[in-house]
N, C-alpha and C positions, 0 to 999 in steps of 0.2 A: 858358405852356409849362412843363412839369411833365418836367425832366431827370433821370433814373435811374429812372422808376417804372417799372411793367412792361407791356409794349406789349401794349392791346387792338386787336384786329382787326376792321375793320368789321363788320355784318351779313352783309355778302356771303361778304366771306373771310374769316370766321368759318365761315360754314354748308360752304365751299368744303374748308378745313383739316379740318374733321371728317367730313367727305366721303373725301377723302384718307386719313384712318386705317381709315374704315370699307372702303375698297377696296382699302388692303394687308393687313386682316385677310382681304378674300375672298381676295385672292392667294396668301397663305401657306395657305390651307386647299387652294382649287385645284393648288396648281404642289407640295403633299404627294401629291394626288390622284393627279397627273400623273406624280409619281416612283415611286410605291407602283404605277400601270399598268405603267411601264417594268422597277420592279424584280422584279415577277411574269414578265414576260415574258424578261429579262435572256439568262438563255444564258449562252456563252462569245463574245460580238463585244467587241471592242475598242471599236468605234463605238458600239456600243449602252452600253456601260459607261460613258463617256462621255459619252454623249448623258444616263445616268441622272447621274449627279455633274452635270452643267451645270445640269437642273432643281434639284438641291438648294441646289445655288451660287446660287438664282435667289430663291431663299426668304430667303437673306440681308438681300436692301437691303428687301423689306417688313416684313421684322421690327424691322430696324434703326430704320426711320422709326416705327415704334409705339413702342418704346422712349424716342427722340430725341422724341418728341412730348409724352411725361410731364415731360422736362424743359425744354422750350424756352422755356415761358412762367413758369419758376420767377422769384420776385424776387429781384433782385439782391441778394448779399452784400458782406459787407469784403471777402473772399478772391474772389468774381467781382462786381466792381464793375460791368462791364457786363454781366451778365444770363446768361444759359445758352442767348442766342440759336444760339449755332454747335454747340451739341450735334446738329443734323442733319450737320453738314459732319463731325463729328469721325466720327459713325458710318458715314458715307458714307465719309471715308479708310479704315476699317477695312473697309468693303469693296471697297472698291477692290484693296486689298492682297490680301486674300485670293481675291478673283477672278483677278488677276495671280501670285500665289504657286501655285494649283493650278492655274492654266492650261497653265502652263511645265511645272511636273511629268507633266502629262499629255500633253503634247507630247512631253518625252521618253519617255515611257514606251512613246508609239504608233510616235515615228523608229526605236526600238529593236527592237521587233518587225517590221515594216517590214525594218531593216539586216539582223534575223537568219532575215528570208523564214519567221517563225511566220503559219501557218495554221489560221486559226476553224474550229473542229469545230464548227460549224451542224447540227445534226442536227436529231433530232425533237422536238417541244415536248413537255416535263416539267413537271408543275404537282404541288408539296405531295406526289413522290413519285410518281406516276402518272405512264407515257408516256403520249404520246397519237401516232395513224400521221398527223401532222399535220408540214410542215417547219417546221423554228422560228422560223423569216426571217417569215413570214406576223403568226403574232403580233407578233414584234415590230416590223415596219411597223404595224399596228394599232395597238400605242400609242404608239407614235413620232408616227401620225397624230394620234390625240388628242390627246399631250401637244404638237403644233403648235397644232391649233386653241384651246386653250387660255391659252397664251402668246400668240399673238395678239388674243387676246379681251381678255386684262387689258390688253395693251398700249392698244387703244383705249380702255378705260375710264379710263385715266391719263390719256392724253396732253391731253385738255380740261383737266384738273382744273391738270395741271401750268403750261399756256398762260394759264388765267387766275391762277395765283397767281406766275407767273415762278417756279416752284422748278422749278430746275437740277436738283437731286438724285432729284428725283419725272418729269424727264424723261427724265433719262438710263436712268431704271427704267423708263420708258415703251416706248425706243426697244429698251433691252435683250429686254423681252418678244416685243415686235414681230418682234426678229430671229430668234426662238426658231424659227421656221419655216428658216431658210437650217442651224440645226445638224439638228433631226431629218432633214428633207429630206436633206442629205450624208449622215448614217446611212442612211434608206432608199436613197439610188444605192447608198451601197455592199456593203446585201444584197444588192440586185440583181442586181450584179457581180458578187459573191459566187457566188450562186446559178448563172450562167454561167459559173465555172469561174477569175475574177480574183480571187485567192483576198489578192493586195497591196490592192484594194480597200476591205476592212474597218478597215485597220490607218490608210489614206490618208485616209480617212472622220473617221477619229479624229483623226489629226493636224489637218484641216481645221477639225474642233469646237472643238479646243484653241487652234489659233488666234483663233477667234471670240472668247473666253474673255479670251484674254491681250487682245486688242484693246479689250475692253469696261471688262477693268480696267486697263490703261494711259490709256484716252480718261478714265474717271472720275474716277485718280490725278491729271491734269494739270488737269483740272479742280477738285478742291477743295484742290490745292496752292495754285491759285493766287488761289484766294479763300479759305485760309488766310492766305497772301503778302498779304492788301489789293489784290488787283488793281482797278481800276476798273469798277464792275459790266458786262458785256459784254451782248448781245441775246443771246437763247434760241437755243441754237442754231447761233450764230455767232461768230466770233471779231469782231468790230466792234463799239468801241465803245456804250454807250446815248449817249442822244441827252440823258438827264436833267442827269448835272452843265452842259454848256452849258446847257440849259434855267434850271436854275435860278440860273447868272450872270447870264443876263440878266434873269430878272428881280428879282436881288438889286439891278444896275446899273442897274433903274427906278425904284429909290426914289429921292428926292428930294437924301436926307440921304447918299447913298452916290456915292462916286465912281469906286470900282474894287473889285471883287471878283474871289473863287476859288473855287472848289468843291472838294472831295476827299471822297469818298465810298470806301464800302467793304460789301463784303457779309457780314451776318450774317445766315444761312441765308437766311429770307424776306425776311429785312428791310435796310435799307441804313440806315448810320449815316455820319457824316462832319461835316465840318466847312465853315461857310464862312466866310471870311477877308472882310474889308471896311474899307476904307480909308473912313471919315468925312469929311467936310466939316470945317470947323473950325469952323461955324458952327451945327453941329446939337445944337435944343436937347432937352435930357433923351434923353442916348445909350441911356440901359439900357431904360426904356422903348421907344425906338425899336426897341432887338436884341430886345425882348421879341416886339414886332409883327410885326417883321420876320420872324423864327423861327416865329412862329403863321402865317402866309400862306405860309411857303415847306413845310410841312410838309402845308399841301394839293394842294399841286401832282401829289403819289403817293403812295397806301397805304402804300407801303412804308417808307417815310421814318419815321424813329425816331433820337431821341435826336442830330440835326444840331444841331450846337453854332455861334453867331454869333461871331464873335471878330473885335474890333476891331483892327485894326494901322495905324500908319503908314505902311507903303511896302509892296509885293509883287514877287517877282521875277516877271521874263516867266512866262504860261503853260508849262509843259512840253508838249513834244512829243503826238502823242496814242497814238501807239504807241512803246516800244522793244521790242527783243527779239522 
């Protein structure tokens, strides 16, 4: 076992991660596509302006992970002795933040309009200077509509790729596109409304998107804070523990030459790194070959598994807990 070199990726998720770059380049071409329909269409709606900033907001995390991808498999330095693995989580915090910093702005922006009962001058569609005896609500449902089926679309094409590689960060992009339909959708009710004369509709529409917004960047913030923080790697999806670190005490406590182990693992980006603690026998012969073996066998137990350190001790305190907090 070869500790500090830089983690290759099987065949699979190998072909899988390059898969992954290649469908947030479609994304970021698509969800441009999809903001350049809305920003043609735009007007004067609150919701619709909105709804066009949330698409751009959306182009963020696939650019970010093409970026994070040139460095993630750099080798390791003096100055980064463990690897450049977390350069997706570090870009993933950056967006995080920024989807929660203009989400709130745009919240206020829509309560304000809303408090001061301002009313969307929806008139008739203008394009490059040209009217047209067209209402403007029409188009832009039209690309409200599009720019739904869209974000929906990428969302599927994610979410396998993310499933089989456990990346968090390519799910949470997944589910955010997915959702892309619940913000245009409240845009189109609220021309609707609009249209009939509930003129607070628009502005409510907005506030509604912006929520979305904040909600997406809060769920992501607490998410790579806390696999910033070392948290225990968790299932996809869920707050509950993996099943892996037990997994791999016990079968660190089937070897022969071991009498008690620990596990403590940690997520970097794809990968999991950690450590495991093992109390020896007294009578076991040639230790360091043994942790050499050892460490080659437990490192197949999952892909993910990188740079797990064997470390002998004398005595271990009880297990922690499996949850605080």
């Amino acid at each position: 076992m070869r500790y500090g070199a830089v983690y290759e990726y099987p065949p699979e998720q190998r072909r899988l991660r390059d898969k992954a770059v290649r469908v947030a380049w479609i994304s970021v071409v698509l969800m441009f596509v999809a903001s350049t329909a809305l920003a043609l269409a735009l007007g004067q709606s609150e919701a619709m302006r909105t709804a066009w900033l949330s698409d751009l907001l959306t182009i963020i995390p696939p650019a970010s992970l093409i970026v994070a991808s040139r460095y993630e498999l750099r080798r390791p330095t003096a100055r980064f002795p463990y690897g450049y693995y977390r350069a997706i989580a570090v870009v993933f915090l950056i967006t995080a933040a920024t989807l929660s910093i203009f989400g709130l702005s745009l919240f206020f922006d829509a309560t304000s309009k809303l408090l001061k009962r301002e009313r969307p001058p929806i008139g008739t569609f203008a394009l490059f200077g040209h009217q047209y005896d067209v209402w403007a609500g029409w188009p832009m449902i039209a690309a409200l509509a599009f720019s739904a089926v869209i974000g929906f679309t990428i969302g599927k094409l994610k979410q396998p790729i993310a499933d089989a590689l456990q990346d968090k960060e390519l799910e949470a992009e997944a589910q955010m596109n997915g959702d892309e339909w619940l913000s245009e959708g409240a845009a189109i009710v609220g021309l609707l409304l609009v249209a009939f004369g509930f003129w607070w509709a628009d502005a409510a529409a907005a506030a509604l998107i912006s929520l979305g917004i904040m909600r997406d960047g809060w769920h992501n913030m607490r998410q790579v804070i806390a696999d910033l923080m070392d948290e225990t790697p968790n299932e996809m999806g869920e707050q509950e523990l993996e099943a892996l670190p037990a997994k791999m005490r016990e079968a660190a406590e089937r070897l022969p030459w071991v009498a008690r182990a620990m596990v403590r693992l940690r997520e970097h980006g794809r990968l999991l790194t950690g450590e495991v603690f093992v109390v020896p026998r007294d009578d076991t012969p040639d230790l360091v070959g043994a942790l050499e073996r050892a460490a080659d066998e437990l490192h197949r137990l999952d892909w993910r598994l990188h740079d797990v350190v064997l470390v002998p001790v004398r005595h271990l305190e009880p297990h922690p807990p499996p949850r605080t907090g």
